[in-house]
C-alpha positions in Angstrom: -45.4 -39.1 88.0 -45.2 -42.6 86.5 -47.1 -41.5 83.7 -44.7 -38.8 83.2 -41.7 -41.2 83.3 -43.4 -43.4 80.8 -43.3 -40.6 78.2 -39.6 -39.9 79.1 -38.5 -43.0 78.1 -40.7 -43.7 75.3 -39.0 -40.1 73.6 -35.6 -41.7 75.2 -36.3 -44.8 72.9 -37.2 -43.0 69.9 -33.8 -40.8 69.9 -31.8 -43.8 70.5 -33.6 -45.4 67.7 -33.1 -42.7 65.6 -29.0 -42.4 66.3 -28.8 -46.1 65.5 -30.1 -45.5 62.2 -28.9 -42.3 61.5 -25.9 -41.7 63.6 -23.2 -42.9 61.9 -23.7 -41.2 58.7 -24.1 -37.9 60.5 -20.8 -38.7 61.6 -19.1 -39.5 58.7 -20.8 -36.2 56.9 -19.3 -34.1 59.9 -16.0 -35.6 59.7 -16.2 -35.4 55.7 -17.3 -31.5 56.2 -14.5 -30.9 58.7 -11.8 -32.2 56.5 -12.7 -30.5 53.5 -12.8 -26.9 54.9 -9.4 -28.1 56.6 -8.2 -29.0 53.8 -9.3 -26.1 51.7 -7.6 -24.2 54.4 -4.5 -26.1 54.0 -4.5 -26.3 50.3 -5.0 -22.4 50.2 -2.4 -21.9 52.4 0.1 -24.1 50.3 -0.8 -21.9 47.0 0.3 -19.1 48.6 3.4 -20.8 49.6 4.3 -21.8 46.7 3.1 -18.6 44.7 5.5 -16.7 47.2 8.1 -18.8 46.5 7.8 -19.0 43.0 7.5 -15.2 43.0 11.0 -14.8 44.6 12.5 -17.1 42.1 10.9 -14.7 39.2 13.0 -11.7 41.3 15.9 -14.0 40.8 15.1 -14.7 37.3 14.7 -10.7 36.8 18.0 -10.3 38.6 20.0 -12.1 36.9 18.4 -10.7 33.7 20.3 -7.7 34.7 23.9 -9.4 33.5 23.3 -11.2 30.3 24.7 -14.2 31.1 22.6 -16.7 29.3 23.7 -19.6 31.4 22.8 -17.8 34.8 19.3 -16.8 33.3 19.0 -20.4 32.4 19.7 -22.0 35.7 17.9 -19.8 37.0 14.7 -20.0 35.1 15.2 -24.1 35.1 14.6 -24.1 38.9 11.0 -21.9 38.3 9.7 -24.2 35.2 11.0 -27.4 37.2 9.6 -26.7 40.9 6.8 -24.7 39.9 5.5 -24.9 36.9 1.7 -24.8 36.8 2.5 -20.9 38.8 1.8 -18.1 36.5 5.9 -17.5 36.8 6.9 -20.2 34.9 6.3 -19.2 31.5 6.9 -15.6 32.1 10.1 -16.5 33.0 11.0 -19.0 30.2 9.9 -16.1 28.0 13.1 -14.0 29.6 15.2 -16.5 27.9 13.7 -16.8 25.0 14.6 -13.5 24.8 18.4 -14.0 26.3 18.9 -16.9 23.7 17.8 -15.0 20.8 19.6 -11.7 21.9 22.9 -14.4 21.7 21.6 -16.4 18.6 20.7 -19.8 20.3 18.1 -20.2 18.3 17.6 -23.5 19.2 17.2 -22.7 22.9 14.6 -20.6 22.7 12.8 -22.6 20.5 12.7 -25.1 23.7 11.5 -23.1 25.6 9.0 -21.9 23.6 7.3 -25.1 23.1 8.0 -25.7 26.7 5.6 -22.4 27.1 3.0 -23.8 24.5 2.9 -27.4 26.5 2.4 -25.7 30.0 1.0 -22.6 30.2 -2.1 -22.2 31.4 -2.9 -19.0 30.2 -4.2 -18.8 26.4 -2.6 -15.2 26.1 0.5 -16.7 26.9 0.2 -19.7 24.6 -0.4 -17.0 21.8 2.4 -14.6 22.5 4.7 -17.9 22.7 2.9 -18.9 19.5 4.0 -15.6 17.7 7.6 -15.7 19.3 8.0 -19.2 17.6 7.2 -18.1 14.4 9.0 -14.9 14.4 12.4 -16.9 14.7 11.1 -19.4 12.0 10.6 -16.5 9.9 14.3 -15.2 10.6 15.4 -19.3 9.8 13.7 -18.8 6.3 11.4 -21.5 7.6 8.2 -20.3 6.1 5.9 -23.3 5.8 6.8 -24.2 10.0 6.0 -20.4 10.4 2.9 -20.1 8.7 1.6 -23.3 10.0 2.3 -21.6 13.7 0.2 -18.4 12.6 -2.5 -20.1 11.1 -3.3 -22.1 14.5 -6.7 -20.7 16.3 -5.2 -17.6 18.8 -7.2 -14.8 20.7 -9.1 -11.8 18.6 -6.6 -9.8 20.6 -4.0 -11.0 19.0 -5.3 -11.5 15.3 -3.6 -8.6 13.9 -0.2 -9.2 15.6 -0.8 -12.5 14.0 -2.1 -11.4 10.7 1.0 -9.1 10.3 3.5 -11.6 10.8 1.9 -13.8 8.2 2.3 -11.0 5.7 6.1 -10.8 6.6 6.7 -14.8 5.7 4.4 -14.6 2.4 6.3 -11.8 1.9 9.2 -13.3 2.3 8.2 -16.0 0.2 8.0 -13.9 -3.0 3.6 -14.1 -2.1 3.3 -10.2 -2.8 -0.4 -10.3 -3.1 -1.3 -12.3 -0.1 1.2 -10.6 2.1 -1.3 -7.2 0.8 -4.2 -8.9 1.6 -2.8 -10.2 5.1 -1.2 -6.7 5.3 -4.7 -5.0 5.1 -6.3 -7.7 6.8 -4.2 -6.8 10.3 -5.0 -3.2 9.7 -8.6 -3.8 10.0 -8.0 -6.1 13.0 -5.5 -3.1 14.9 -6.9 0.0 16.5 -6.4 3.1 14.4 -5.1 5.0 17.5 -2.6 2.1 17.6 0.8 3.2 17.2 1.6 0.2 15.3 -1.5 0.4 13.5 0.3 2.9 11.1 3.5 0.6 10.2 1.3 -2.3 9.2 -0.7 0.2 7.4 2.3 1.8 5.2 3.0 -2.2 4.4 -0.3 -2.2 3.2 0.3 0.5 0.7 3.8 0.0 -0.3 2.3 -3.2 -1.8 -1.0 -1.4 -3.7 0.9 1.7 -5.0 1.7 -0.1 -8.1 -1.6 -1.3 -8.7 -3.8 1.9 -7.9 -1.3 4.0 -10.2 -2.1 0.7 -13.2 -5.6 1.2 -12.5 -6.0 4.8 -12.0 -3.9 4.7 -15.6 -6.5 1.9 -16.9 -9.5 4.1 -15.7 -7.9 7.5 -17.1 -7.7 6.0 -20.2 -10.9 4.4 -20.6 -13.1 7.2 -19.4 -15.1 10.0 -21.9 -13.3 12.5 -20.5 -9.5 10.9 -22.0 -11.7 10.1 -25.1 -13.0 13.9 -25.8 -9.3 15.1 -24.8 -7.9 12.4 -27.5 -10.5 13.7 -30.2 -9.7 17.2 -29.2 -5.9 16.4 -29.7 -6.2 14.6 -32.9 -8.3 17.8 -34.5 -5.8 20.3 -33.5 -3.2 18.1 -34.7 -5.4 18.2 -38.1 -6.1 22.4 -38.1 -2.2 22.4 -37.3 -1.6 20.7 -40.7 -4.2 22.3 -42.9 -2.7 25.2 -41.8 0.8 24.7 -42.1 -0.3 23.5 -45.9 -1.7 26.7 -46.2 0.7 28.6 -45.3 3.1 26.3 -47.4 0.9 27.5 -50.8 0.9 31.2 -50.0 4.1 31.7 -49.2 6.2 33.3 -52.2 8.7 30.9 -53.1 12.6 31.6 -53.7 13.5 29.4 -56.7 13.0 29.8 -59.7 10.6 26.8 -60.8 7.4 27.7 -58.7 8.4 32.0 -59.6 5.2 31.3 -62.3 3.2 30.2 -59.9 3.5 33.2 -57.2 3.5 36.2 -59.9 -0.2 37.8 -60.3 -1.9 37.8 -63.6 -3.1 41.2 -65.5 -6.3 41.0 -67.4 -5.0 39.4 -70.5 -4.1 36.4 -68.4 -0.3 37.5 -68.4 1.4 37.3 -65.1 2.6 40.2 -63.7 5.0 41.2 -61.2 4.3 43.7 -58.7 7.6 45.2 -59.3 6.7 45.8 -63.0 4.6 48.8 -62.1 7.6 50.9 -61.2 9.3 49.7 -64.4 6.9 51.3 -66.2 6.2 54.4 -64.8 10.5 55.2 -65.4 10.2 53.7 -69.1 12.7 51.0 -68.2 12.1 47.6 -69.3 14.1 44.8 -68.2 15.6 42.8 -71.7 17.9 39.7 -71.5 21.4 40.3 -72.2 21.4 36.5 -74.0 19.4 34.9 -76.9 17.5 32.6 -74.1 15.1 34.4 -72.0 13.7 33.2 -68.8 9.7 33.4 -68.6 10.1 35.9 -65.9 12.3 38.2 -68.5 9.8 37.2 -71.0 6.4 38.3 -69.5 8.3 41.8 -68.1 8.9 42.5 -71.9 5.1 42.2 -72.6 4.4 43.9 -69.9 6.6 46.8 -70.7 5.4 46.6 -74.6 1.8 46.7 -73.5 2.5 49.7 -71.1 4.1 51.9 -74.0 1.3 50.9 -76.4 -1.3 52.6 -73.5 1.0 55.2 -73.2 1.0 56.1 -76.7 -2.9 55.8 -77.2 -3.1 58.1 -73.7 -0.8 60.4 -76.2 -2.8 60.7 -78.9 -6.1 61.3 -76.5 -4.4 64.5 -75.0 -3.7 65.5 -78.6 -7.2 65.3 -79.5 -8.7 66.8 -76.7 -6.2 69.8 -77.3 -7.8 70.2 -80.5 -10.7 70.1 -79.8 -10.0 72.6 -77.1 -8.4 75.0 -80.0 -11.5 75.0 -81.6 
């Protein structure tokens, strides 16, 4: 038994040795352990509090949306950004005047509260959307360098061609035609083709190339074998059109007088000859000038007619002489 009781307090020794050593920062690590999931608790707790809270001023906000009274939607969007601003409310609800203030042309209030948005937001969506807002009312102020110095800030892929859109508006704007096309077709490769808006930023796109595809479709037309062997086609029937006409132009039997020498045939003599003259033979008629000056038409029809009687004569004399010959 005394040994026994000699063990019991050597292990009784040891322990208290131990908890003189150890014992008080076991307690402190409890305490510190205790108060931090207390506090956790507590801090949870207040979050919630205060994200209820803030969520009822937001209904408020919403409410009093409803009657376009810029002051009300003010006040009432001053007591969310002042008592609660790092809550997700906050902006969303400066944004609803942003959107009263512009809807009554105070631009300059919604620019504050913009920039109120970009220094306290938490959210980077938010920062871009308030970001985009900023610049839109630039835009409408003719304030294109602030506006493009807004849109060329670093902002979410989600939002690029939003961004990139708006940027083709102020160059635009800004008498920049060909980088408001580039910017134009930029944001239509960044937006999804099953975008609705996809299409408008799309038909800006075009509205801006339409001149130059027609120059170079005109440039390329022109410049290609096929315009070339359609030119050289043109240009030789343009050519067999006047040989043509030229010909037709000699042929043709003129009306005057002057070139009458030139379109009457010649017999075998190298006398010209009318075709008309044939008749005048055959009824002995022979067409003499009435005056002393004869016309080298008149003229060669007297030949004509003189030669005509001499073979008529000599056709006379044949029959004659075949008669007698006949006789005997």
């Amino acid at each position: 038994m005394a040994r026994l009781d000699y063990e019991e307090q050597e292990k009784m020794h040891t322990l208290k040795t131990w908890w003189d050593r150890y014992g008080t920062i076991i307690t402190i690590m409890l305490a510190v352990m205790i108060a931090t999931v207390g506090g956790t608790k507590v801090w949870e707790y207040f979050q919630r509090q205060q994200a209820q809270q803030a969520a009822d001023l937001y209904a408020l906000v919403q409410q009093v949306q409803t009657t376009g009274d810029l002051m009300k939607i003010t006040d009432a969007v001053h007591l969310l950004t002042e008592g609660y601003a790092s809550s997700g409310y906050a902006p969303r609800a400066a944004m609803i005047v942003v959107k009263a203030s512009v809807d009554a042309g105070d631009f300059k209030r919604a620019k504050a509260h913009l920039q109120w948005i970009l220094d306290n937001a938490k959210e980077p969506e938010m920062i871009d959307l308030a970001r985009l807002r900023l610049a839109t009312i630039l835009l409408d102020e003719k304030n294109y360098a602030a506006a493009l110095q807004q849109l060329n800030t670093k902002h979410g892929y989600s939002f690029s061609g939003l961004y990139a859109d708006l940027k083709g508006d102020v160059l635009l704007a800004s008498g920049k035609t060909e980088e408001a096309r580039m910017s134009y077709e930029a944001a239509a490769g960044a937006l999804s083709k099953n975008n609705n808006y996809y299409n408008i930023v799309q038909m800006k796109a075009d509205a801006l190339s339409e001149p130059r595809t027609a120059e170079r479709s005109f440039t390329s037309d022109a410049d290609s074998p096929a315009h070339e062997t359609g030119k050289a086609d043109a240009q030789s029937d343009v050519g067999a059109d006047e040989d043509a006409a030229e010909s037709v132009e000699f042929t043709e039997t003129p009306e005057s007088g002057e070139s009458a020498e030139s379109a009457v045939p010649a017999d075998d003599d190298g006398n010209d000859v009318p075709e008309t003259l044939g008749e005048a033979a055959e009824n002995g008629e022979t067409n003499e000038p009435e005056t002393g000056d004869e016309t080298p038409l008149q003229t060669e029809e007297a030949d004509v007619s003189t030669d005509t009687g001499e073979s008529h004569e000599e056709s006379t004399e044949d029959n004659d002489d075949t008669s007698d010959h006949a006789l005997e």
